[in-house]
N, C-alpha and C positions, 0 to 999 in steps of 0.2 A: 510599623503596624501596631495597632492597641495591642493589649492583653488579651482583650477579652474578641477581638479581630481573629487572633491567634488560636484561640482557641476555638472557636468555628472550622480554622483550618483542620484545625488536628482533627476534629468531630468528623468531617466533611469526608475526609482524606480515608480514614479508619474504616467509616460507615462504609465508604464505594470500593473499601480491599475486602471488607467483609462479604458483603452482598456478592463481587465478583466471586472469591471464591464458591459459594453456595451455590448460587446459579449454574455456574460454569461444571462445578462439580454434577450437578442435578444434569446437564446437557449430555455430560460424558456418560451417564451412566443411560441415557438414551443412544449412546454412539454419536453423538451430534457433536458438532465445532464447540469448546470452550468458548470462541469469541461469542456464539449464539445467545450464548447463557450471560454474558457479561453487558452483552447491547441491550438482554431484557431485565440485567440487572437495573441497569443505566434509567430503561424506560419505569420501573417500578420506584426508583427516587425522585423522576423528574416529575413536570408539569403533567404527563400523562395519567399518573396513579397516583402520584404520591401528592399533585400538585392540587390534583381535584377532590383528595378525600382532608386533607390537611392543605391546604396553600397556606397559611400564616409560618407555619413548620418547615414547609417546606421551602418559601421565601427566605427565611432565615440561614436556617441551615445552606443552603445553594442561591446564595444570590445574584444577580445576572451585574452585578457591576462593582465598583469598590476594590478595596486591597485585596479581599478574602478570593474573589474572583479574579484579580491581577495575579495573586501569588500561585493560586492551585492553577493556572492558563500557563505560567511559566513552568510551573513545577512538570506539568505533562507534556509540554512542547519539546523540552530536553528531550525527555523521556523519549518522544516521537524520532527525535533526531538519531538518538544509541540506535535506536529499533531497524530505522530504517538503515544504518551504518550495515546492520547486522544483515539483515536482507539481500545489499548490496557484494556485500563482504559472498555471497551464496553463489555469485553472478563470475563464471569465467569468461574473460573474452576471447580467450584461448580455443577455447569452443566454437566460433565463427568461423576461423578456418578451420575446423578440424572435419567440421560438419558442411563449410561450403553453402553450395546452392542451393541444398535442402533448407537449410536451420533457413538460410535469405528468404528462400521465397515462401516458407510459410509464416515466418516472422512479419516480412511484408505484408503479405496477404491480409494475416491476421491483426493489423494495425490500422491499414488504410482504408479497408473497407468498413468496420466499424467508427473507424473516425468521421469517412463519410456520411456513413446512416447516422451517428448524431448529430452531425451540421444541418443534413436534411431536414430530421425530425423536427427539427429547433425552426426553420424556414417552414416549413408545414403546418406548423400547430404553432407561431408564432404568441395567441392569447395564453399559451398553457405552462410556461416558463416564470412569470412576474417579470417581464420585462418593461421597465420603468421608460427606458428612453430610447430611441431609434438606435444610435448608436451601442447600445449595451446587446444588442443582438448577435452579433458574430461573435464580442468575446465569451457570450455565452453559450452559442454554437461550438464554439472550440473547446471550451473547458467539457462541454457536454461531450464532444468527440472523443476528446482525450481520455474522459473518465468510459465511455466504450470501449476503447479500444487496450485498454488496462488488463493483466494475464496476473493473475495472485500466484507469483512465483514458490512460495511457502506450502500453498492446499494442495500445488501440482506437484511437489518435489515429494510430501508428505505420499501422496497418492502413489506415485512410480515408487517408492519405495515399499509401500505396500504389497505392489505389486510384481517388487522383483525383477523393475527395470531400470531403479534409477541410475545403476552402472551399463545396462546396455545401451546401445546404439540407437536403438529408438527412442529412448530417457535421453541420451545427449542432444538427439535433433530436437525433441519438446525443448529442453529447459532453452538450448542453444537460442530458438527462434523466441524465446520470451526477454532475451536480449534485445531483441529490437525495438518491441512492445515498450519496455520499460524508458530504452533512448528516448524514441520518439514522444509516447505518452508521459512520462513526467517532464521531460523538457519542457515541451509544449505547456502542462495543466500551469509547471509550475512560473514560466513567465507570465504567461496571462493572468494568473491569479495577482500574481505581486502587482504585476503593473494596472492591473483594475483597481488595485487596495491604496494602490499610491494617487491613481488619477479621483478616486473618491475622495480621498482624506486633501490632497490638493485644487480639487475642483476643476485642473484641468484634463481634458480626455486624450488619450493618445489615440493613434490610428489599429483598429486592428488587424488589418492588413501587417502593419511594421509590426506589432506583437506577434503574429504568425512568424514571421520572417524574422524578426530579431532572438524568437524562440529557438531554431533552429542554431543561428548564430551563436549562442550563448552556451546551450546546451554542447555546442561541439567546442568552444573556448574551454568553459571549462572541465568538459571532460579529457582535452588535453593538457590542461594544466595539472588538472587532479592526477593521474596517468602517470605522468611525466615527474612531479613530486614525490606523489606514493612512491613510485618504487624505484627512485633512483636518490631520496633522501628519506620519508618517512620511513619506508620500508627497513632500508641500514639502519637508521637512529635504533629505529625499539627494539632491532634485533642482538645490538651492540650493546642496547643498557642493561640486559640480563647480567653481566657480570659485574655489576656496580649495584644494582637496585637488590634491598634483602630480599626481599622474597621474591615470589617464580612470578606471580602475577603482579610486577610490581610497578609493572609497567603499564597498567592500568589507567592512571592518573597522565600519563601521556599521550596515552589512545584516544582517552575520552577530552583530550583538551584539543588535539589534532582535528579530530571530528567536529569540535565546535570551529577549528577555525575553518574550515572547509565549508561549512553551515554560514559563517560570516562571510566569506568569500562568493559564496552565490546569491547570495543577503546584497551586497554593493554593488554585483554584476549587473542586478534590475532582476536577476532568476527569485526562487524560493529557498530558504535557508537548507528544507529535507531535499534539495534535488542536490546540493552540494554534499553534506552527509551521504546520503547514498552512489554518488558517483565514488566517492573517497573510499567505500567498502567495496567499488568492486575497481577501483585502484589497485588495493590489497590483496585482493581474493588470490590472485597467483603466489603473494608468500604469507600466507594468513600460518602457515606451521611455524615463522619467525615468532609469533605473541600468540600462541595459543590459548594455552593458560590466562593472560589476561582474556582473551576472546570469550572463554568459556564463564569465566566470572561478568563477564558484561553481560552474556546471553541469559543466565539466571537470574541477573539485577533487571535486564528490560522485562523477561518472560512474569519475570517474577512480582514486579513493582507497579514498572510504570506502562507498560501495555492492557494490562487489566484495570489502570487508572485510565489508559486513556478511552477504550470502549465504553465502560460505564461512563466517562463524559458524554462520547456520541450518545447513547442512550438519553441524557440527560437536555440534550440541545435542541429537541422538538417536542413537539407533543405528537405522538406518534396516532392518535385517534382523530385530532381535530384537525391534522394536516394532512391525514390519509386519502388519494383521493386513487381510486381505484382506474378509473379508465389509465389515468397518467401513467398508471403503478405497471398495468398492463401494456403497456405500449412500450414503457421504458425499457420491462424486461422480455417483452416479443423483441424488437430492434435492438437489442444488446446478442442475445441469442442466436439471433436469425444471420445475423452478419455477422459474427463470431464463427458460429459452427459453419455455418456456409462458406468464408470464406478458408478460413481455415481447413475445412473437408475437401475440396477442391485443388486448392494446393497440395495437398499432402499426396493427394492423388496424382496429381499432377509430376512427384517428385517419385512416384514409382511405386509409393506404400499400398498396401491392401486395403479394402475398403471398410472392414472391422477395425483394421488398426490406424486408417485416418479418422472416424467416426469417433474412435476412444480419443486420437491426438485433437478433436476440435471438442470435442467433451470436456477435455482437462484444459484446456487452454480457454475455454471460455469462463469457471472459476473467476471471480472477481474480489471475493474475500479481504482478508481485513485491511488490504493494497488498496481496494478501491474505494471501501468506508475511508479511510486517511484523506484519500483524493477528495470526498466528499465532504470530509469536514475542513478541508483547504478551502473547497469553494464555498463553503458557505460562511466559514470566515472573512474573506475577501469579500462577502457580498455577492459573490456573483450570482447564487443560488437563492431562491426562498426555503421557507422551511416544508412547504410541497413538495419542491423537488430535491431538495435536500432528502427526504423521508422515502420516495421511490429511488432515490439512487439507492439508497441502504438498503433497500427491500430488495434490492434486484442483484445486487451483490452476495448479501446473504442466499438468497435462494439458488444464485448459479453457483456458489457453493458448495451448499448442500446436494444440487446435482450431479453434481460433476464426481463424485467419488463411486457409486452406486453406476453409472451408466460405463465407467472407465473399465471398474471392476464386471460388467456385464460383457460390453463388445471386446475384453480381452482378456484370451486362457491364462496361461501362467508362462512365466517368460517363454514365449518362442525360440527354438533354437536356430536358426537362421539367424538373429541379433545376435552381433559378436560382442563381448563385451569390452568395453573401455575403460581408461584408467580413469575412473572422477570420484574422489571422496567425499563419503557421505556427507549432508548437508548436517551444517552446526545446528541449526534451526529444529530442522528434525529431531535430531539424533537427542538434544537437550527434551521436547515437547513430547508429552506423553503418548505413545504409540495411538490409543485413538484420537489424537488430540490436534486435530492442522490449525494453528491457531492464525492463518490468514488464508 
């Protein structure tokens, strides 16, 4: 890289830690998600404000192609990968049995029938996508399902914490069933995205049919590999190097090289690099008290660095006025919504819960936050998305976000006593992010 390449970098880099901070600071002090304040950091540098009042300036400084662009795209996709380690690392699977046919069938519920409504949507409104070629319709039907049916484990953990359930029983069947959500739905987004991004850059097309099916396939490969690794050798290794490595968190530089390889391994499988990182955290999750200490230095470096780097990029990737297209925007976040809480409300019901307390669990569960921005900005790297729908996918995220805490906090009192409590330690995630702060 030039000199003078490099130092664009550094400008670039500076400017969008700056800006998030202010923003994000300015969201909190409205009670609002940090990540809000960082995506409208993002939009005030990019092509939206910053592109239309300055473009020469703002060309320069963010240019869409070159080293400057290769280097800060590598520098946040890391970043992406710890973040999502971290997440994962949030996720027990212990939980599944512990919780049974509840956490199953509203996990289920809450999975399939959103997946379904955006296959539809996508077959319904086929003009409304940018859909170039007959064949690019189903895998974008699916990416579009996937990112439906996506449950932002973070704003929902943040929320039950809030509210003094995330050790009860009714906190362990929510997070329990966002297990499935996350199986299914990153599995899924993240083969089809890879293998659209390969069949572009190679020119030949695959079937998506076999991308559904081979999604399934991979996604369950290697989450038994990761599984099976983690904690019958990653897990020993870092737990054993504390008395060799100086310091507490020293094991750090191990964590974080484990995780790229897990990232590399779903990379080769034909999956996406984050669906291997984050299978690998929730490998660990059952002995995450072996590397704490490093965990907790990792969760400040992602919260800290590269997750406010990577929002202010989403921000940066459309032009949020000239791609806004309002019916889309509506429709995207009616049918995300609608099949969310409905299916989910129904199930919960169905598993025995009261009807205040399934309405709060299909409230919190339909959150899509800074889980579903990531999924968003997968697709639209891969191509699969335009920058239309790119920008209502963000929009609809953001805003079931933003509702889901206020309607949680309405349809339920203060823990119930009838919910017995269970053993689950507070989430890292949380417990680091500032009390009003969900930042996904």
């Amino acid at each position: 890289m030039a000199e003078a390449d490099y130092l664009v970098l550094l400008l670039q880099l500076a400017l969008m830690l700056l800006v998030a901070v202010i923003c994000g600071q300015v969201m909190r002090w409205f009670h609002q998600p940090a990540v809000l304040g960082e995506m409208l950091g993002g939009i005030l540098l990019g092509p939206t404000i910053a592109g239309l009042l300055f473009p020469e300036l703002q060309t320069w400084l963010f240019p869409s192609s070159g080293s400057v662009h290769t280097a800060a795209t590598g520098i946040i996709r890391v970043g992406m990968l710890l973040y999502l380690f971290l997440i994962g690392l949030e996720i027990d699977l212990k939980s599944l049995r512990q919780y049974g046919l509840s956490a199953v069938a509203i996990g289920l519920a809450g999975t399939l029938v959103p997946l379904a409504a955006g296959i539809a949507m996508v077959y319904l409104l086929p003009d409304w996508w940018g859909i170039k070629r007959p064949e690019d319709q189903l895998p974008i039907a699916l990416f579009l399902g996937a990112s439906m049916a996506n449950t932002a484990n973070p704003v929902l953990a943040r929320i039950l914490q809030e509210l003094g359930l995330i050790k009860e029983r009714l906190g362990g069947i929510i997070m329990s069933a966002t297990v499935i959500d996350d199986l299914i739905g990153w599995s899924l987004a993240a083969v089809v995205a890879s293998r659209y991004r390969l069949a572009s850059e190679t020119g030949v097309a695959g079937s998506p049919m076999l991308d559904f099916s081979w999604g399934i396939v991979v996604g369950a490969l290697l989450l038994a590999t990761i599984l099976v690794v983690g904690r019958f050798v990653i897990g020993p290794l870092l737990s054993r190097t504390k008395d060799y490595l100086p310091t507490t968190a020293g094991e750090l530089p191990l964590l974080v090289g484990f995780v790229l390889l897990a990232a590399g391994l779903a990379e080769s499988l034909g999956s996406h690099a984050m669906l291997g990182a984050f299978m690998l955290g929730m490998a660990l999750a059952s002995q995450a008290e072996r590397f704490t200490p490093a965990a907790k230095v990792l969760t400040q470096v992602a919260l800290g660095f590269f997750v406010p780097l990577y929002f202010v990029s989403m921000g940066l990737s459309a032009n949020f006025i000239a791609d806004f297209n309002w019916p889309q925007v509506l429709v995207v976040l009616g049918v995300a919504c609608v099949s969310k809480i409905g299916s989910v409300f129904l199930a919960a019901r169905f598993c025995g819960i009261s009807s205040s307390l399934a309405g709060a669990v299909a409230c919190g569960m339909n959150a899509r936050g800074a889980v579903g921005i990531i999924l968003a900005g997968m697709g639209l790297s891969a191509g699969l998305l335009d920058q239309t729908t790119y920008v209502s996918l963000v929009v609809m995220c953001l805003a079931t976000s933003l509702f889901a805490g206020p309607m949680m906090k309405l349809l339920v009192s203060p823990a119930p006593q009838q919910l017995k409590t269970c053993d689950e330690s507070d989430s890292m995630l949380a417990a680091t992010a500032a009390p009003e702060q969900p930042i996904a």
